[in-house]
N, CA, C and O of each residue as an XYZ file, in Angstrom:
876
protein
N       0.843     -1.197      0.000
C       0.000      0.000      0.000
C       0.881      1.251      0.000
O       1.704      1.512      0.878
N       0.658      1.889     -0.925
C       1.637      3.618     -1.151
C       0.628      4.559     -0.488
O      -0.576      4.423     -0.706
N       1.092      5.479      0.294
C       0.854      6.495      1.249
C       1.084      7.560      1.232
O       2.047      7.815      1.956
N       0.535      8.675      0.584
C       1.062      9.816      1.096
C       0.021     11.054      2.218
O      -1.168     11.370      2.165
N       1.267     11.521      3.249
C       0.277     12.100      4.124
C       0.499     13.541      4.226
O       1.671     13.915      4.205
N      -0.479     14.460      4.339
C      -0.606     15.948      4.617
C      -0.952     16.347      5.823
O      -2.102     16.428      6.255
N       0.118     16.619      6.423
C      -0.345     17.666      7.819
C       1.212     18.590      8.026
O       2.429     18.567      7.844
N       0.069     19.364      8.541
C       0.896     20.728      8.472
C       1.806     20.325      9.419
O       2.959     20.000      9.134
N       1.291     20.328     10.673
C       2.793     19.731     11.993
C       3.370     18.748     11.878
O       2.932     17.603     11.775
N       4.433     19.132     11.887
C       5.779     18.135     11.522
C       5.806     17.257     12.616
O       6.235     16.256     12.042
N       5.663     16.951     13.686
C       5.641     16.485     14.722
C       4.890     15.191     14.172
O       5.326     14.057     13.971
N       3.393     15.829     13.963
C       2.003     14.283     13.325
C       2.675     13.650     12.725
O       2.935     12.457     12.879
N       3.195     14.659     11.652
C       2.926     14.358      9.931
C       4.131     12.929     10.436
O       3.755     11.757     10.406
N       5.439     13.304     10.833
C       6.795     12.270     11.069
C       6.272     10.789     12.119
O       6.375      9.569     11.983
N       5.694     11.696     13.158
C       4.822     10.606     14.309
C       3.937      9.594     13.109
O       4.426      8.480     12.923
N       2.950      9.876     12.488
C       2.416      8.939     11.473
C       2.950      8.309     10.477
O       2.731      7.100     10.399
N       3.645      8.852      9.633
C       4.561      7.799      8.963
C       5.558      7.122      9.246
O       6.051      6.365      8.410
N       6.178      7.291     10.789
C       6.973      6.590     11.544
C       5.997      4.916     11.683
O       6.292      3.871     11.104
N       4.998      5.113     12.484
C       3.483      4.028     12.931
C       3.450      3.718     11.516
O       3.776      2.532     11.469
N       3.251      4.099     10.420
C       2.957      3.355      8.729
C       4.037      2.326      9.084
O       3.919      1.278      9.718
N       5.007      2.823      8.578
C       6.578      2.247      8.489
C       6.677      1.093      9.121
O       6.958      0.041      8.546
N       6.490      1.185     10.161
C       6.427      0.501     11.250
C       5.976     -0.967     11.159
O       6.475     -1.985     11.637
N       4.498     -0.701     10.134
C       3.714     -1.331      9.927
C       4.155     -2.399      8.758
O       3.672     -3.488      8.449
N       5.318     -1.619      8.206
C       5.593     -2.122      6.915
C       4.843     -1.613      5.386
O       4.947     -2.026      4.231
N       4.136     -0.628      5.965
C       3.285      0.340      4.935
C       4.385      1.205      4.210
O       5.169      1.793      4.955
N       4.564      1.378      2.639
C       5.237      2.375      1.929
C       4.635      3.932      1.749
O       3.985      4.460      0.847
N       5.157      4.416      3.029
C       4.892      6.129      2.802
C       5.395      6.350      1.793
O       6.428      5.683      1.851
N       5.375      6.988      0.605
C       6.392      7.427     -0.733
C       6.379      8.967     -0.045
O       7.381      9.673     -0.150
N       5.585      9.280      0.424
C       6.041     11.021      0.290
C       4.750     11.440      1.084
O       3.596     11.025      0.975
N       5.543     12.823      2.297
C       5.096     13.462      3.158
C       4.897     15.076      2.412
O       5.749     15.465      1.612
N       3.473     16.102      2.831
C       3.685     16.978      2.458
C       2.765     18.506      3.767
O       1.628     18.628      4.222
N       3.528     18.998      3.839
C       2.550     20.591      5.051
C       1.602     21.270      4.706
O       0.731     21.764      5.423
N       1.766     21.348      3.221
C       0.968     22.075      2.763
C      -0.206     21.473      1.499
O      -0.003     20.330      1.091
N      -1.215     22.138      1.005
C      -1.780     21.889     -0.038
C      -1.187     21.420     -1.272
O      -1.346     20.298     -1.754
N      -0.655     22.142     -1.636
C      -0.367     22.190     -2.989
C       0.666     20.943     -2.953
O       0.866     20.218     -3.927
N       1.268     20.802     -1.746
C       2.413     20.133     -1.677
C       2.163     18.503     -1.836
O       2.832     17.608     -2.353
N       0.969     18.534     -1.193
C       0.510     16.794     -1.153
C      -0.050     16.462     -2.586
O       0.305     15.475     -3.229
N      -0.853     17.282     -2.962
C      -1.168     17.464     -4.699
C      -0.471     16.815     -5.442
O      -0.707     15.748     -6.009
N       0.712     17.676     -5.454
C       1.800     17.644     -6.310
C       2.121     16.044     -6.050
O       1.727     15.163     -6.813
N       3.064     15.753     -4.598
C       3.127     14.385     -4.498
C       2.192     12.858     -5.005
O       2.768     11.846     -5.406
N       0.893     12.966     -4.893
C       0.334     12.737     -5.444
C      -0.021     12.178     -6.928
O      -0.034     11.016     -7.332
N      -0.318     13.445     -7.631
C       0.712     13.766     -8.771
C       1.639     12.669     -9.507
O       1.440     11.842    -10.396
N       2.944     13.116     -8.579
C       4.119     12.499     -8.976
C       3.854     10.671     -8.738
O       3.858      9.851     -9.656
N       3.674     10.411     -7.502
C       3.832      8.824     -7.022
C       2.393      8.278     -6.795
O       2.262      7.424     -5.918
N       1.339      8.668     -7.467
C       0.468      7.836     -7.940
C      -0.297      6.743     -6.697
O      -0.762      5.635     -6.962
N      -0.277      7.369     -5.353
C      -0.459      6.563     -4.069
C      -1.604      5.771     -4.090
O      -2.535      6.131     -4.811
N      -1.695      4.782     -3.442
C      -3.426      3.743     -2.982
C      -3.890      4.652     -1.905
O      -5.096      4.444     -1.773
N      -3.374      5.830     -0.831
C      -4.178      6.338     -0.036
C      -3.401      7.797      0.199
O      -2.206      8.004      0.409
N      -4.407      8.643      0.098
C      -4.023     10.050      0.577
C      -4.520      9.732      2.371
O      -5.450      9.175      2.954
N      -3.234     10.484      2.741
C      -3.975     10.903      4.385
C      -3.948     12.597      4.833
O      -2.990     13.348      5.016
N      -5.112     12.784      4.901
C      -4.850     14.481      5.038
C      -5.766     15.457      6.367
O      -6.882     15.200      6.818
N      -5.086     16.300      6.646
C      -5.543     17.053      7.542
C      -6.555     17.962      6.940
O      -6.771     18.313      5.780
N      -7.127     18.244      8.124
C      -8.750     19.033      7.440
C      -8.183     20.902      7.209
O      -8.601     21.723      6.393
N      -7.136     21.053      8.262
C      -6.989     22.494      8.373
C      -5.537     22.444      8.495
O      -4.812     21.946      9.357
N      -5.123     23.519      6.685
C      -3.834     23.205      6.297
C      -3.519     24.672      6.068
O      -4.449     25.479      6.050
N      -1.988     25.153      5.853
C      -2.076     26.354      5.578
C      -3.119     26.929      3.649
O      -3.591     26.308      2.696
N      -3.021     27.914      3.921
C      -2.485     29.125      4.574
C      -3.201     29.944      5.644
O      -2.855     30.641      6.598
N      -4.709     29.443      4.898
C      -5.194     29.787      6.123
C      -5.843     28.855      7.057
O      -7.054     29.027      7.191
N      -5.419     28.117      7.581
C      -6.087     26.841      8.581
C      -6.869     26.916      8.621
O      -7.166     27.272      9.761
N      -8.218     26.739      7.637
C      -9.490     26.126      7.188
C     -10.003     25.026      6.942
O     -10.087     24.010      7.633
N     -10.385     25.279      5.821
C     -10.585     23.985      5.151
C      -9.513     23.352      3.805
O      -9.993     22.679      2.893
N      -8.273     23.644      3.867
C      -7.556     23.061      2.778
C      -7.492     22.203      2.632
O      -7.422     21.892      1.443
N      -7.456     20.964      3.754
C      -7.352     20.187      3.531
C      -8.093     19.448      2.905
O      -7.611     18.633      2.119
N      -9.626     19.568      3.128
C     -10.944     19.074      2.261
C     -10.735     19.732      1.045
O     -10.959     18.904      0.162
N     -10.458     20.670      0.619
C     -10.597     21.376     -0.532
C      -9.631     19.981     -1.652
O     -10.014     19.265     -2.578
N      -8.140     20.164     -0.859
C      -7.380     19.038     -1.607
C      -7.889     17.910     -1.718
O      -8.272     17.564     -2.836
N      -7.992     17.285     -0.928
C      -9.066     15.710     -0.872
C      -9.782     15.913     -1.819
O      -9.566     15.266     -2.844
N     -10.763     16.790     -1.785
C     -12.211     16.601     -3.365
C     -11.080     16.996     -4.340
O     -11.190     16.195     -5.267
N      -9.898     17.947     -4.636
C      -9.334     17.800     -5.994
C      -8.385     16.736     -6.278
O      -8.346     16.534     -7.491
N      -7.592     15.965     -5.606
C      -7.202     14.724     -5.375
C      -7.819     13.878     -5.846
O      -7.358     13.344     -6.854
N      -9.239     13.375     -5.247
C      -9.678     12.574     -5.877
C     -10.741     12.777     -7.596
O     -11.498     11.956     -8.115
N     -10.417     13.982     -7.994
C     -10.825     14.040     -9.010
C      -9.880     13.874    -10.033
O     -10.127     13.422    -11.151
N      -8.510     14.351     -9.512
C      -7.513     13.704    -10.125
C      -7.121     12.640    -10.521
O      -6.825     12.287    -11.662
N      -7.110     12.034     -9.460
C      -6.746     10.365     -9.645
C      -8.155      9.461     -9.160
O      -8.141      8.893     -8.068
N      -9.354      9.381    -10.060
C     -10.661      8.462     -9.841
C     -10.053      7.245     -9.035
O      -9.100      6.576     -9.434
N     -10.676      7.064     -7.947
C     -10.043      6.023     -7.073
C      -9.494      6.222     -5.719
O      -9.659      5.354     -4.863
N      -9.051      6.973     -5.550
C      -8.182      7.363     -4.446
C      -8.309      7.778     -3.400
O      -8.410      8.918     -2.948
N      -8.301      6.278     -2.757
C      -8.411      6.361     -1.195
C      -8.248      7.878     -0.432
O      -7.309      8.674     -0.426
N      -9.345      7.906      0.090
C      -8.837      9.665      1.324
C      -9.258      8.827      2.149
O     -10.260      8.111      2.150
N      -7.740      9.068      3.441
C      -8.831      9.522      4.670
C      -8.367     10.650      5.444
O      -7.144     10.774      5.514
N      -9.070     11.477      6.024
C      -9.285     12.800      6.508
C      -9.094     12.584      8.136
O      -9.857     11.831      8.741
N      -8.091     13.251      8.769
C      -7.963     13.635     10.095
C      -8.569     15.121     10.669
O      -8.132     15.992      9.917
N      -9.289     15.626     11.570
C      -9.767     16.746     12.065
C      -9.389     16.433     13.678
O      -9.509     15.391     14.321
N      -8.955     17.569     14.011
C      -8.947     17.587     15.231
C     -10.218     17.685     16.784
O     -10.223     17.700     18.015
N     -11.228     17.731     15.472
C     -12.734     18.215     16.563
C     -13.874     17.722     14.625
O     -13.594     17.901     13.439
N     -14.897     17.199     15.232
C     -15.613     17.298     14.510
C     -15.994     18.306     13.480
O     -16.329     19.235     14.216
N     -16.133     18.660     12.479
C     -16.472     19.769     11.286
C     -17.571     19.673     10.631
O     -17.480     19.805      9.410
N     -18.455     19.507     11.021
C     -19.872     18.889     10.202
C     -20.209     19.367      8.761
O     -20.705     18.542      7.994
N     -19.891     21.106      8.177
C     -19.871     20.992      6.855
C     -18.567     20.337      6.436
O     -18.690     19.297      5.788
N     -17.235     20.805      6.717
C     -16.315     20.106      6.190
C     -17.068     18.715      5.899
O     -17.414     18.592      4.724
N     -17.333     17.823      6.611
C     -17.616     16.553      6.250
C     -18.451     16.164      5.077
O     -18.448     15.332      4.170
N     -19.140     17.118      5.507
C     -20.426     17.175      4.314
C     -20.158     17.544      2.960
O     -20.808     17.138      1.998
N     -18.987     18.481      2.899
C     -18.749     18.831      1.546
C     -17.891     17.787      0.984
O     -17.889     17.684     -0.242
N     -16.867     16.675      1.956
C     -16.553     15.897      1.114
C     -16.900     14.653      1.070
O     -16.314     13.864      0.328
N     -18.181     14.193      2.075
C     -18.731     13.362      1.443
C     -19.740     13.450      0.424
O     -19.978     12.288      0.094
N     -20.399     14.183     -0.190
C     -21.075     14.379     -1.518
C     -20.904     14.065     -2.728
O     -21.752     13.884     -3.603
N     -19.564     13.989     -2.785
C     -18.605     13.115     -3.447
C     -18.856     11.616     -3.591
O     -18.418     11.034     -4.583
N     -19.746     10.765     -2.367
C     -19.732      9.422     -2.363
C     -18.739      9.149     -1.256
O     -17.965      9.947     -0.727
N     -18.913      7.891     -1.017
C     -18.523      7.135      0.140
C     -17.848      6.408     -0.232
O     -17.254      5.962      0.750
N     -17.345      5.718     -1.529
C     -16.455      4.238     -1.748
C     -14.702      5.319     -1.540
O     -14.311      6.417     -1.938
N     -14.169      4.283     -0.768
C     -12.903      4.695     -0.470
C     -12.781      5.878      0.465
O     -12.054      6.772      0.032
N     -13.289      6.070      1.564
C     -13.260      7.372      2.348
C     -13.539      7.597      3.877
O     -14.585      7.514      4.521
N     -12.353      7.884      4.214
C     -12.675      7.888      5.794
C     -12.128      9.209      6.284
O     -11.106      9.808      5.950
N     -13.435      9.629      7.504
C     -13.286     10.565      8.717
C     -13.080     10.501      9.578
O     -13.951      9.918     10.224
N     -12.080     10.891     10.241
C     -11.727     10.244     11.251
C     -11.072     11.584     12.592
O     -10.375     12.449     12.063
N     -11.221     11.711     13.790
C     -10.719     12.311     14.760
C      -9.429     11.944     14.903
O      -9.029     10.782     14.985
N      -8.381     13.515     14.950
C      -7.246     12.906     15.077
C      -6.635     11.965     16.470
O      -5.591     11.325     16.591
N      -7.738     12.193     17.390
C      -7.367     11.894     18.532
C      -7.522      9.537     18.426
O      -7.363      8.621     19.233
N      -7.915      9.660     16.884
C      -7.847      7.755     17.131
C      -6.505      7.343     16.503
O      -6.212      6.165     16.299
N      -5.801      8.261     16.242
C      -4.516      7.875     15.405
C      -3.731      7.136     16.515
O      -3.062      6.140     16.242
N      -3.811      7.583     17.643
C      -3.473      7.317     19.068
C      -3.443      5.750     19.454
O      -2.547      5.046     19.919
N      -5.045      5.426     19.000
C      -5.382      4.285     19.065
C      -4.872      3.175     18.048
O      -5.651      3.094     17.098
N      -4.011      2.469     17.977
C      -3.255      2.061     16.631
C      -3.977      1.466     16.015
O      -4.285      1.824     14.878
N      -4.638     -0.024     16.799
C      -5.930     -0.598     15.729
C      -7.127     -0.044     15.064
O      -7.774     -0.401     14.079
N      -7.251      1.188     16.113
C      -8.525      1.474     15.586
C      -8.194      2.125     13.673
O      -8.679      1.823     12.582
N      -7.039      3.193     14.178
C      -6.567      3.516     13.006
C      -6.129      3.093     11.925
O      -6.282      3.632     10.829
N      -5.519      2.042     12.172
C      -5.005      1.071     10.972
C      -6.484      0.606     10.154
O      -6.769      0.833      8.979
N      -7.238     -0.058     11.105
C      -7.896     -0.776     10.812
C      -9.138      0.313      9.185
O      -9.505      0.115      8.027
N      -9.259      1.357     10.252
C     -10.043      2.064      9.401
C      -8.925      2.721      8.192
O      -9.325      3.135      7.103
N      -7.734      2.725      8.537
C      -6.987      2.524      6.791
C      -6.615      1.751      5.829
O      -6.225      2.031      4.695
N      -6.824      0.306      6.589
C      -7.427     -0.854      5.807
C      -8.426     -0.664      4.967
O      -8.270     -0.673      3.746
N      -9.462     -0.490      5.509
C     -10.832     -0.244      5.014
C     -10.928      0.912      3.927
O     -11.583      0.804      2.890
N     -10.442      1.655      4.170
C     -10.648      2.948      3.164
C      -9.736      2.546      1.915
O     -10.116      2.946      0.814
N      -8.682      1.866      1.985
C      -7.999      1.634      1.127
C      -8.504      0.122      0.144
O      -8.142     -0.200     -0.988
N      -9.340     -0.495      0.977
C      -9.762     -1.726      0.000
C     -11.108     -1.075     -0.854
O     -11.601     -1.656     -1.821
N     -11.615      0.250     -0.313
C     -12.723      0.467     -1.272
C     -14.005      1.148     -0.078
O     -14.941      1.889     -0.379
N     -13.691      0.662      1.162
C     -14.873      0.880      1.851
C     -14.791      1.999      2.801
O     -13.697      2.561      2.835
N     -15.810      2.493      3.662
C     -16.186      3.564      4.027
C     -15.285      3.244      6.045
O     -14.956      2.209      6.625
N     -15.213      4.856      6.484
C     -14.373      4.670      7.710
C     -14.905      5.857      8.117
O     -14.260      6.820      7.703
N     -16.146      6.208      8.986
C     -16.667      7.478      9.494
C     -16.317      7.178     11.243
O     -16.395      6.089     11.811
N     -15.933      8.460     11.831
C     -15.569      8.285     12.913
C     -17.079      8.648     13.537
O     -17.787      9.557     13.104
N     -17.467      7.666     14.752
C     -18.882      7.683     15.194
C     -19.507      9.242     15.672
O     -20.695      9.565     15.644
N     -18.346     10.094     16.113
C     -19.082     11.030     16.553
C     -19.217     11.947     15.435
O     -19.941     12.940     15.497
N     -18.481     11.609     14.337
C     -18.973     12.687     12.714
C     -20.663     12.086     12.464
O     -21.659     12.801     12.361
N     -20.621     10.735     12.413
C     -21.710     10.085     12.340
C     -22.718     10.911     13.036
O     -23.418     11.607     12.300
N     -22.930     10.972     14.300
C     -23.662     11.245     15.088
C     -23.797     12.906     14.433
O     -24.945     13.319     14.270
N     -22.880     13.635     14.144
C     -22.992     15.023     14.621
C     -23.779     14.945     13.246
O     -24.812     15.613     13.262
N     -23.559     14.379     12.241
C     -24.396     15.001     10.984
C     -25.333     14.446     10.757
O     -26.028     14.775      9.795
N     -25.747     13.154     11.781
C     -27.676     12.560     11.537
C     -27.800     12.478     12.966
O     -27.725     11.422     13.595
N     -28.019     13.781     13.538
C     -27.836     13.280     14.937
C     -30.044     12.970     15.009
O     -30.829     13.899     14.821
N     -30.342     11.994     15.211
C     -31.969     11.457     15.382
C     -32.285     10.605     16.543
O     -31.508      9.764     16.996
N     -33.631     10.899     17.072
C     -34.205     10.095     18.067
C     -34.398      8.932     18.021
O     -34.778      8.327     17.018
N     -34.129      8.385     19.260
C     -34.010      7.085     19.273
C     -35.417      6.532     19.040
O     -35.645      5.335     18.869
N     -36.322      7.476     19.045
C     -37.639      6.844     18.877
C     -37.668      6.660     16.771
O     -38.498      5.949     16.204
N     -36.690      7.393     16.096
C     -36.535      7.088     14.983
C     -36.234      5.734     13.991
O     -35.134      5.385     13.562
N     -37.428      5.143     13.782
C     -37.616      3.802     13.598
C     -37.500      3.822     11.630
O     -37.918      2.785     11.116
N     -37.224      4.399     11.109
C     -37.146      4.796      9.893
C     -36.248      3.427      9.215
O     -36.551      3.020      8.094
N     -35.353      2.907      9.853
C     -34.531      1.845      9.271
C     -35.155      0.108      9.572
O     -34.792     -0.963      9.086
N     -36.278      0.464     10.634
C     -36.907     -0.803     10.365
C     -38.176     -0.790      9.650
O     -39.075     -1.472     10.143
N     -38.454     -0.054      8.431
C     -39.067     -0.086      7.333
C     -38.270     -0.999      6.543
O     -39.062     -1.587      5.808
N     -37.508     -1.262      6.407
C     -36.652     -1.535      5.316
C     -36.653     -3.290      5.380
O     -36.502     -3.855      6.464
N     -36.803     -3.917      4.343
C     -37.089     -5.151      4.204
C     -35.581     -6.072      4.324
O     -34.662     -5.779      3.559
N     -35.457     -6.907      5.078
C     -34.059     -7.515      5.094
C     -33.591     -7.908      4.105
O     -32.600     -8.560      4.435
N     -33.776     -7.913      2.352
C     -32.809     -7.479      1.382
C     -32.755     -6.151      1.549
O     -31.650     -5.669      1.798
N     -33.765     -5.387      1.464
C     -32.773     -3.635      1.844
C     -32.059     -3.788      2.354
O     -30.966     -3.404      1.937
N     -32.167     -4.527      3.753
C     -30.732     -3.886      4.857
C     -29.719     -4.620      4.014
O     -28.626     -4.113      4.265
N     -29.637     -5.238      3.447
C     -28.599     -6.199      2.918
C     -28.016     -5.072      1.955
O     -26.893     -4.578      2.058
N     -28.769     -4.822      1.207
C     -28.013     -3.943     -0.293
C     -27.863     -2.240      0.760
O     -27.305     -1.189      0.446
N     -28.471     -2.542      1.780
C     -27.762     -0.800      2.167
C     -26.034     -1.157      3.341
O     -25.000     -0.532      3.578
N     -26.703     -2.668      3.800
C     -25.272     -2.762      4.486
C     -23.942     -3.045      3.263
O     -22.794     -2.978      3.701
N     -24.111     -3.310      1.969
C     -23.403     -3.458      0.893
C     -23.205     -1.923      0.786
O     -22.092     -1.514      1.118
N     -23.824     -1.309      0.505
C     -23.782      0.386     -0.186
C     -22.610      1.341      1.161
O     -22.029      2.418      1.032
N     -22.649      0.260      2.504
C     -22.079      1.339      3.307
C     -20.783      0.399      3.366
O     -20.370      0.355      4.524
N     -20.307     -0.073      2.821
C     -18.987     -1.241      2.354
C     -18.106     -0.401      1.497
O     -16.877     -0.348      1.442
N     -19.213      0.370      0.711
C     -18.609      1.609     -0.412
C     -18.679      0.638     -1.527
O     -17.788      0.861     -2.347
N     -19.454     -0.387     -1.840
C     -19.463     -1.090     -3.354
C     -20.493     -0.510     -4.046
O     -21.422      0.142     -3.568
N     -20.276     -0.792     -5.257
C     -21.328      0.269     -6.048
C     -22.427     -1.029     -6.723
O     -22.444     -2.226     -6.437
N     -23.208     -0.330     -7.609
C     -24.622     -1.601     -7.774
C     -23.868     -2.619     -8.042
O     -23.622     -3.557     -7.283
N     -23.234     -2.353     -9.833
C     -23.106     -3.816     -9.768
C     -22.478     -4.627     -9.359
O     -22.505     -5.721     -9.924
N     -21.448     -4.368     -7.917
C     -20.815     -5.310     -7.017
C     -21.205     -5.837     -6.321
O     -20.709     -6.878     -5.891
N     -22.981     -4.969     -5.665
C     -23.884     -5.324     -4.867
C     -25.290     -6.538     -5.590
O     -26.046     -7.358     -5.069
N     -25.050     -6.041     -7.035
C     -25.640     -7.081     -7.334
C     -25.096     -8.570     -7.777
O     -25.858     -9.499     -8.045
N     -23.424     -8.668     -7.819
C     -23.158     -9.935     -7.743
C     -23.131    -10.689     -6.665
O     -23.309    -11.907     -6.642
N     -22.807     -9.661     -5.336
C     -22.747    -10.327     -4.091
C     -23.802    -10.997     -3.413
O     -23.747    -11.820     -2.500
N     -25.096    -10.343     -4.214
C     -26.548    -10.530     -3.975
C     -27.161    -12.083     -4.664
O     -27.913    -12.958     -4.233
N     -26.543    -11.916     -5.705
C     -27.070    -12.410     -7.139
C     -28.405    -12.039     -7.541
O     -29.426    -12.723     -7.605
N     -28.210    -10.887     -7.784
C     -29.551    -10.507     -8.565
C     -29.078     -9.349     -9.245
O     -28.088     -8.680     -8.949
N     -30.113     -9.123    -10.462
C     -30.059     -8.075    -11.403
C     -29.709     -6.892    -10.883
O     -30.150     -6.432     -9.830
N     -28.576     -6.156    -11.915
C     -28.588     -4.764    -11.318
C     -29.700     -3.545    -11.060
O     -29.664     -2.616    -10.252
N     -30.754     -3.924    -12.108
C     -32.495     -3.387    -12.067
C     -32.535     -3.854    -10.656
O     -32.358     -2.919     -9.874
N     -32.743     -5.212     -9.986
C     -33.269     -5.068     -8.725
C     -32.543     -4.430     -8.045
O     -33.209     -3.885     -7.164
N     -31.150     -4.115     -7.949
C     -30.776     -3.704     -6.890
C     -30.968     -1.843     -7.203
O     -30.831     -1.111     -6.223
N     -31.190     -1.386     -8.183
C     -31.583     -0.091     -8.550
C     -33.140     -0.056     -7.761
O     -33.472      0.909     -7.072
N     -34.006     -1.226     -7.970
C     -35.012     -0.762     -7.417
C     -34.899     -1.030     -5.257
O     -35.548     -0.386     -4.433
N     -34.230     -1.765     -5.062
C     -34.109     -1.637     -3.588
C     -33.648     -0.327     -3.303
O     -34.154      0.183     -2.303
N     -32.884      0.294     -3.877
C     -31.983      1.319     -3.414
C     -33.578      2.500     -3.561
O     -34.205      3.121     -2.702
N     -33.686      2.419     -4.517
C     -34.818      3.963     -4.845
C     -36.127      3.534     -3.428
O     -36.792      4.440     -2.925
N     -36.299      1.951     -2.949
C     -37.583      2.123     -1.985
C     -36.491      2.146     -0.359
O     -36.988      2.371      0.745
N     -35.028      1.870     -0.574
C     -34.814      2.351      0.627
C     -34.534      4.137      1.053
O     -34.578      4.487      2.232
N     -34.182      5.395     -0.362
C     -34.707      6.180     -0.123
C     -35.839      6.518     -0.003
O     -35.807      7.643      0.497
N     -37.171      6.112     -0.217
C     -38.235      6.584     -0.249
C     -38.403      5.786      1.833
O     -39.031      6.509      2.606
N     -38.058      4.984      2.174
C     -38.706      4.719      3.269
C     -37.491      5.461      4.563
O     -37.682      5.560      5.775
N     -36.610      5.768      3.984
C     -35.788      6.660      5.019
C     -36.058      8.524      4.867
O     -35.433      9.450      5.385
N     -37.351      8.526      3.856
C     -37.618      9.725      3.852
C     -36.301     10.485      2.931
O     -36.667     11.649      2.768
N     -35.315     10.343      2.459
C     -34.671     10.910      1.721
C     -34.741     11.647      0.056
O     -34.477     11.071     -1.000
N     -35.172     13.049      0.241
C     -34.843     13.741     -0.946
C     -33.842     13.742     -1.890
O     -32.672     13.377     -1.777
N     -34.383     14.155     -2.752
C     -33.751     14.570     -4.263
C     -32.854     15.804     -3.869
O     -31.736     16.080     -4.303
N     -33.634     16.495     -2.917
C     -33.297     17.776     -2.902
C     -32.392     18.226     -1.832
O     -31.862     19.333     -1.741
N     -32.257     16.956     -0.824
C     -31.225     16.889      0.234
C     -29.786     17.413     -0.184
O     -29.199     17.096     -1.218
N     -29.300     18.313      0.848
C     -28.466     18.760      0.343
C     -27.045     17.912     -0.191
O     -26.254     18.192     -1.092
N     -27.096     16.544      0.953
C     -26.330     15.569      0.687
C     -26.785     14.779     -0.185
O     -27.945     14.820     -0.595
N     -25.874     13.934     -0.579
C     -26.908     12.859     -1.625
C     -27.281     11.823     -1.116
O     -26.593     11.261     -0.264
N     -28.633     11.275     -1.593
C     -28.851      9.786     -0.921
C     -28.394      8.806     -0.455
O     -28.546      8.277      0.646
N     -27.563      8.441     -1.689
C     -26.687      7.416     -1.493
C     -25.728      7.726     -0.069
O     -25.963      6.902      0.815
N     -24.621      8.844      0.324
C     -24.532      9.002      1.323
C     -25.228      9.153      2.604
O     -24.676      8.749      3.628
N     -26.368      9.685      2.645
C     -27.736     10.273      3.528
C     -27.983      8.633      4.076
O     -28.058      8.441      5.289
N     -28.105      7.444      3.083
C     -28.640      6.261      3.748
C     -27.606      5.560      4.324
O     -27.828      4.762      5.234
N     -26.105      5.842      3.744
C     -25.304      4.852      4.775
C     -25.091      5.544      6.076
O     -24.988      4.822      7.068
N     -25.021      6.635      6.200
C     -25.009      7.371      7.721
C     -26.309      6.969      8.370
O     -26.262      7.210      9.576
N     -27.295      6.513      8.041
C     -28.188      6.766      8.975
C     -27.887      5.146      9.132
O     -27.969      4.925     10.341
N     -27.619      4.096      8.537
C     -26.904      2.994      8.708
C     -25.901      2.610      9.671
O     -26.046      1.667     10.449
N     -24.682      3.497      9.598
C     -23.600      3.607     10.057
C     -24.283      4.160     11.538
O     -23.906      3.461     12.479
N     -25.133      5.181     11.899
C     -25.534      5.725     12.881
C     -25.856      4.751     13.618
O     -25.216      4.482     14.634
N     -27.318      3.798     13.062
C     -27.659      2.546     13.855
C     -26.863      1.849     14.027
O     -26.739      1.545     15.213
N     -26.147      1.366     13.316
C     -24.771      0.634     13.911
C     -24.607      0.728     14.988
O     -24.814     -0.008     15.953
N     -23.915      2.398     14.753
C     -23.192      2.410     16.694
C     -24.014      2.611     17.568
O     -23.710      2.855     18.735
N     -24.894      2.555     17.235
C     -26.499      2.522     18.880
C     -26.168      1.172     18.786
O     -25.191      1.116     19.533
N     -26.323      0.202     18.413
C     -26.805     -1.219     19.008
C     -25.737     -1.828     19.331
O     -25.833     -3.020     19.622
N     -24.130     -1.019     19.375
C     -22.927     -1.610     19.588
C     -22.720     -1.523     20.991
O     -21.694     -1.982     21.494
């Protein structure tokens, strides 16, 4: 697995690719700034960007900004995103983008080695890595919100596939059924989670969070 990571403090940025290394993971190239991880990028063609949410110049949002042009660059390419505190639009603006290959994550689990690895496993084979309290902060709903047991146990099946980050027709081989059926599960599991056209997020994301949400209640 090729690696390259963006954070501005030299301290992280060396502390994390030290723990890669470690791992036996190929960091190719570290960068502080925007443009800088881009470029790397760019050049060495990585299986996973790792990037900070707030990069110079002005410690905002650069780091999301790079992530959505990153991966428009190179179709494919693993992000996952460190924040130091939850960001709820940040999140939002780069998950809209879709969910296959993409994780959010608090910098405070880097700490945690499995947890972290594990969710850079995941982001890097294709599938989704939301840290529970992003989860929470951007569908935060009542527990009296029963909206996901509408859903017929092939729904949950093709929505627990959709939050894997596979797209139809991976979900419909894993299924074995037509990619039409699995187009039509998907359109009655937005209609029974109440999800718009007009949502500012897109469906397809909108239903694995509220997925991912139930998850961590029943954990």
């Amino acid at each position: 697995m090729r690696i390259v990571i963006a954070e501005d403090d030299p301290l992280l940025r060396e502390g994390v690719a030290l723990l890669l290394r470690a791992e036996s993971l190929d960091v190719v190239a570290t960068a502080g700034t925007p443009d800088g991880v881009l470029d790397a990028i760019d050049e060495h063609k990585p299986d996973v960007a790792i990037l900070d949410v707030r990069m110079p110049p002005t410690h905002t949002d650069e780091g999301i900004r790079a992530a959505v042009e990153a991966r428009r660059r190179q179709p494919g390419l693993a992000v996952l995103v460190l924040s130091a505190y939850v960001e709820q639009s940040f999140a939002t603006e780069l998950l809209t983008g879709g969910v296959t290959g993409l994780g959010y994550l608090l910098k405070e689990r880097v700490g945690r080695v499995e947890e972290f690895l594990d969710a850079l496993y995941r982001v890097a084979a294709g599938g989704t890595a939301l840290d529970p309290e992003v989860v929470a902060q951007l569908f935060t709903r009542s527990r009296q919100d029963t909206r996901l047991e509408r859903l017929t146990p092939r729904e949950r099946d093709v929505l627990a596939l959709m939050a894997e980050g596979l797209g139809n027709t991976v979900i419909a081989e894993r299924l074995v059924v037509t990619d039409g059926a699995v187009h039509k599960h998907i359109r009655s599991i937005f209609a029974k989670l109440d999800l718009s056209p007009a949502d500012r997020v897109d469906r397809r994301v909108a239903a694995v969070l509220h997925y991912l949400e139930d998850s961590r209640r029943r954990t």
